[in-house]
N, C-alpha and C positions, 0 to 999 in steps of 0.2 A: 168372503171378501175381507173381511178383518181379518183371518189370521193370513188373507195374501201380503196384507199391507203391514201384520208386525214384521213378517218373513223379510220383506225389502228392505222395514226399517233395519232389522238385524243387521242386512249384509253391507247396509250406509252405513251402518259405526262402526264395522268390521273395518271398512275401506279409511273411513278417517283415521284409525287407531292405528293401524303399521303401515310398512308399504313391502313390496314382494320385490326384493333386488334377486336378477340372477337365482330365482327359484328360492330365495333366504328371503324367511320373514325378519323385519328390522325396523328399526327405528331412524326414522328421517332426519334426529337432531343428531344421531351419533356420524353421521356424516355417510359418505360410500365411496373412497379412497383405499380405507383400511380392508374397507371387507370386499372391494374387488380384487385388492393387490393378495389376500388370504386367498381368494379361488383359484387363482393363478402362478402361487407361489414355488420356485423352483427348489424342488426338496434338494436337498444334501443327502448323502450316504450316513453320513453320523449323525441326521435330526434323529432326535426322539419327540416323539409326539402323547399329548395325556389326552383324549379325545371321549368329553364326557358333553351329555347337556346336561343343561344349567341344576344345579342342586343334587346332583348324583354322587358325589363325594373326590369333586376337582380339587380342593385346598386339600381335603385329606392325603389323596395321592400325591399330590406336588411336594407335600412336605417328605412322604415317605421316599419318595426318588430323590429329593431333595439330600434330605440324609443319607443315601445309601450312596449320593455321588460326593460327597463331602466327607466323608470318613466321619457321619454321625455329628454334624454340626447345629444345632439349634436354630431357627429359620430368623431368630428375633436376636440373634447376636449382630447380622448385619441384615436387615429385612431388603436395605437397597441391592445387597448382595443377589438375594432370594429373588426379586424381581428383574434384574439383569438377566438369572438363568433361570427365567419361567416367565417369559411374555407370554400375552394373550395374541392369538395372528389375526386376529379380524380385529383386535378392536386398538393394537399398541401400533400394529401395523409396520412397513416394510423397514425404519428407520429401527425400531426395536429390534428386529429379527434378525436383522445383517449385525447390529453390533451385539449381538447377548453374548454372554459370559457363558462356554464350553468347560466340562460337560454342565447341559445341560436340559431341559424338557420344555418345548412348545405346546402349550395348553388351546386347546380349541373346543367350540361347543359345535362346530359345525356337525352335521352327522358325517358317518368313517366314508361313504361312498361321494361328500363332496369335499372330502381333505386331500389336499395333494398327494399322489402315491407316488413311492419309491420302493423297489423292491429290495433295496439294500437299508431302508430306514426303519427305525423301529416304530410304533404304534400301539400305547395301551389303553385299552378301553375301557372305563366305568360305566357300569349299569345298576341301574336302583328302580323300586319295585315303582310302580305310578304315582299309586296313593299317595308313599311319603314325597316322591316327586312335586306333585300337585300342592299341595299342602305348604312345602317348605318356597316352591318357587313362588307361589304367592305371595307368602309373606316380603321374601325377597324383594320381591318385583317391587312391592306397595312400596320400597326404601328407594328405591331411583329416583333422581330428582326430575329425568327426563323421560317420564314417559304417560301416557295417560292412568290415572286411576281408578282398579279396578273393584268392584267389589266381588264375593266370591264367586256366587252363583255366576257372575259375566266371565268372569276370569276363568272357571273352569270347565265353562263351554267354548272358550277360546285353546283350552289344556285339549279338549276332546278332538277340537277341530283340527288344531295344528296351526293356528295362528294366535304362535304369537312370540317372541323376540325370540331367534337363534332357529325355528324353525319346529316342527311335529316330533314328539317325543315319539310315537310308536314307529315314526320312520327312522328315527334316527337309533331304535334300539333294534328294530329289522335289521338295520345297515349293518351296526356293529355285530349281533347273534350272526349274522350271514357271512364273516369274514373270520368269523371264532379259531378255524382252522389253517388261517396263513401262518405262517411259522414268523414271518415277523411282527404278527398282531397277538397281543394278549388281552384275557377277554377275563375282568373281575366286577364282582359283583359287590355293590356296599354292603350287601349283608353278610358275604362273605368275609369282610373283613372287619366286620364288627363281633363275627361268632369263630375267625380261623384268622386272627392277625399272623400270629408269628409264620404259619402255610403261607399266606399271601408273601408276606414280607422278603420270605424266603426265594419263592417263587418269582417275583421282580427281580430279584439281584442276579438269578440265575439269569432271566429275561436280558438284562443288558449288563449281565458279565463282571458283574459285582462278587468279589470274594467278599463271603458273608461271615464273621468272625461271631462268637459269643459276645465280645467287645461290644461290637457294632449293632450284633441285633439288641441288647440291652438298652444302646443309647438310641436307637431306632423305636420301640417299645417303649419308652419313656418323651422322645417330641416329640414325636407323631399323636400320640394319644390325645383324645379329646381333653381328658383337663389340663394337660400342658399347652396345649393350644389356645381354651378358652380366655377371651379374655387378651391375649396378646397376640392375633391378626387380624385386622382391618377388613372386617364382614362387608364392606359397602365395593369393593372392587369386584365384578363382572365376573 
């Protein structure tokens, strides 16, 4: 009878803590404008998409397309620049995405099977192992000023479960492992590109038609990298 009654209690703080829009687990204070106008959104032929959940290395890839669409520009020479062309679609929403700054990459945490498809759009995937998943999204999460606080042990049976903001990390890397092979989805791994930068790097610019110079990948290989980044972008954005 007791462990009937912590069972319930579990699934009442479950239900205060998110709410389930349209299959997306979310946060009630971020609103649900953004993130119905993202499930609906009509792709373009020239979107490119960075479609990662949370903590899987989104800011690292944004900077590396970042660069490889700017002839190797530094993301912190104009950061307004940088966010113009690399909205978030559920959370900057429709007003972002109709004016951004071409070329450019729409970043989403949604998984790849609820992101708008387009057979002529491109779509890159990051995937990262659990663990550091878990680990890094925690800490994250604890920095929101809007959302309940977790501590680990709740937060990581929330990681298991699949609730909890942006939606199930193991559905959301089925989704992407399961699409590995459309020719306009590329499918990278943060550990691959912590252990094969320059392969990756490479790799991308071929993905959406990037002539890749020695030039370019030196100055690619130098912003992108963690210590040029640490420190000068704004860890607290979504």
């Amino acid at each position: 009878m007791e462990s009937e009654q912590t069972s319930d209690s579990n699934e009442s703080e479950q239900n205060e803590l998110f709410e389930i829009v349209d299959g997306i687990c979310w946060v009630s204070d971020w609103g649900l404008r953004n993130l119905r106008f993202s499930l609906s959104y009509q792709t373009r032929p020239d979107d490119l998409f960075i479609v990662t959940y949370p903590r899987s290395g989104t800011t690292w890839m944004q900077n590396i397309v970042y660069n490889l669409l700017t002839n190797g520009q530094p993301f912190n020479v104009s950061t307004t620049d940088f966010f113009e062309r690399n909205p978030h679609l559920e959370i900057d929403g429709k007003k972002c995405i109709e004016t951004m700054r071409r070329p450019g990459a729409i970043k989403t945490h949604l998984p790849m099977h609820r992101v708008p498809y387009n057979s002529l759009a491109k779509y890159i995937c990051v995937i990262r192992n659990p663990k550091d998943v878990c680990i890094s999204y925690y800490i994250f999460y604890n920095m929101w000023p809007d959302v309940p606080k977790l501590e680990f042990d709740r937060f990581f049976e929330c990681f298991i479960e699949g609730y909890l903001p942006f939606g199930d990390y193991f559905e959301a890397l089925r989704s992407a492992w399961q699409r590995r092979h459309y020719d306009n989805v590329l499918l990278v791994s943060y550990e691959e590109m912590q252990t094969e930068s320059q392969s990756v790097i490479e790799k991308i610019a071929n993905f959406i038609n990037v002539v890749l110079n020695d030039q370019l990948l030196e100055k690619i290989m130098k912003y992108a990298s963690f210590d040029y980044m640490k420190g000068k972008f704004d860890d607290e954005r979504r």
